[in-house]
N, C-alpha and C positions, 0 to 999 in steps of 0.2 A: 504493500500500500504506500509507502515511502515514495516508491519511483512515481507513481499516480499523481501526486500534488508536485513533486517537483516539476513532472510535467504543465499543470496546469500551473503554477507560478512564473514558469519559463512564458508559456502562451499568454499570460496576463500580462508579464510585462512587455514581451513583444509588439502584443495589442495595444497597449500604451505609447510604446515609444512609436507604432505609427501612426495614430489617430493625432502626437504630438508635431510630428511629422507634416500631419496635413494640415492641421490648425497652421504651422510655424510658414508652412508655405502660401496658403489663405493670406495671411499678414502679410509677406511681402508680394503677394499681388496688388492688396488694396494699396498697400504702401506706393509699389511703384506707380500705381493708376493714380493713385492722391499727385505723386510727386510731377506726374507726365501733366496731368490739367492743370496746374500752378504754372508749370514751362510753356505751354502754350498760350496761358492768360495773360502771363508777361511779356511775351514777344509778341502778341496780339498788340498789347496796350502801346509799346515801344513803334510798331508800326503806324498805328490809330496815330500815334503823337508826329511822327515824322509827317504821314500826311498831311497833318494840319497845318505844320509846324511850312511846310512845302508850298500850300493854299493860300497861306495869309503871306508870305512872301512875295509868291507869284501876283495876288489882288493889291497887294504895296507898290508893285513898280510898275502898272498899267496907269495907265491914266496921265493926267498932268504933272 
């Protein structure tokens, strides 16, 4: 009976370390999809700004 639980403690903790496994990998999914739309939102905004930045320039030196 000895060998019986040690088996099943082997299988518990294996089962552990991979359900830890899938959780730790879950995280850095969300991680890198948090990290990747933050990169986007900012070179978004840096572009938004150049065009503007380009706009009022360009309407500044028409005219008289």
């Amino acid at each position: 009976m000895v060998k019986v639980s040690e088996i099943d403690l082997g299988s518990a903790l294996l089962s552990t370390f991979i359900l830890l496994g899938f959780i730790a990998t879950a995280f850095v999914f969300v991680r890198l999809t948090i990290i990747g739309i933050n990169y986007v939102k900012v070179n978004y905004l840096k572009e938004e700004e150049k065009d503007k930045e380009k706009k009022e320039n360009e309407s500044e030196s028409k005219g008289f």
